[in-house]
C-alpha positions, -999 to 999 in steps of 0.1 A, spaced: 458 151 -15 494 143 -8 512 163 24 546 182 21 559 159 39 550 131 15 562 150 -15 596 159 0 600 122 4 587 117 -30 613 147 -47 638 131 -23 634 89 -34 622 97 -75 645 132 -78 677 125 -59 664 160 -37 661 176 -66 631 204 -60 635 221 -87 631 190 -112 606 176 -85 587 209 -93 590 205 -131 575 170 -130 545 182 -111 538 214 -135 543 192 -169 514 181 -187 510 146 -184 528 131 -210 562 148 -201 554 142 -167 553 101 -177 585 106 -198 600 126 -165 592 99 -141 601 69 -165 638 86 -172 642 91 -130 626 57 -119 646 37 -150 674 25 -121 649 25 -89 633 -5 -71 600 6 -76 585 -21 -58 604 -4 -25 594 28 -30 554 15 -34 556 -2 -2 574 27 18 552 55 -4 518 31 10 532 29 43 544 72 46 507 74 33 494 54 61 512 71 88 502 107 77 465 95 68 463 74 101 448 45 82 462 13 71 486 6 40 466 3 12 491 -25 -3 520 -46 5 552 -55 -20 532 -87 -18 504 -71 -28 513 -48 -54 505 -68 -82 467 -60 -78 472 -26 -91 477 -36 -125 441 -37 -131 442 6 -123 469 5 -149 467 23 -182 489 -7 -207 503 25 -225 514 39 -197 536 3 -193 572 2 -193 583 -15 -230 600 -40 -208 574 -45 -186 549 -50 -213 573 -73 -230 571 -97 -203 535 -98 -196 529 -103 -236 554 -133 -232 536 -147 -195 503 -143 -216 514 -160 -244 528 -188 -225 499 -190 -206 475 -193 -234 496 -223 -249 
């Protein structure tokens, strides 16, 4: 489970500070809450917030990080595709394609 202090930070990076939409995200059911966090992520470096989210978590959990910007590509495989960017998808379908010719 994720500490109060980690989802200030979170509300904070992904919401602007926003609690109360921070609040709404977390009580949607899950397909608004994917359509919440795609609309506040859309201009974000997610790759930065990943590696400072991994490291917060290791601080407050006392363990290592769990993954590196490096690194983050492994995740994919814990990915649902739907739940992929259309962007994102488009340019893994091209890097396939390209790949298998």
């Amino acid at each position: 489970m994720i500490g109060t202090s980690m989802k200030s930070w979170s509300a904070s990076e992904v919401f602007d500070g926003n609690q109360e939409d921070f609040a709404n995200y977390r009580k949607a059911d899950a397909s608004t809450s994917k359509t919440l966090w795609r609309a506040q992520t859309q201009g974000k470096k997610l790759s930065r917030f990943a590696e400072e989210f991994y490291r917060r978590l290791a601080d407050e959990t006392g363990k290592g990080m769990l993954s590196r910007k490096g690194e983050l590509h492994s995740l994919v495989a814990e990915c649902d595709p739907g739940d992929l960017n259309g962007e994102v998808r488009e340019k893994l379908d091209a890097l396939l394609c390209l790949l298998k010719s």
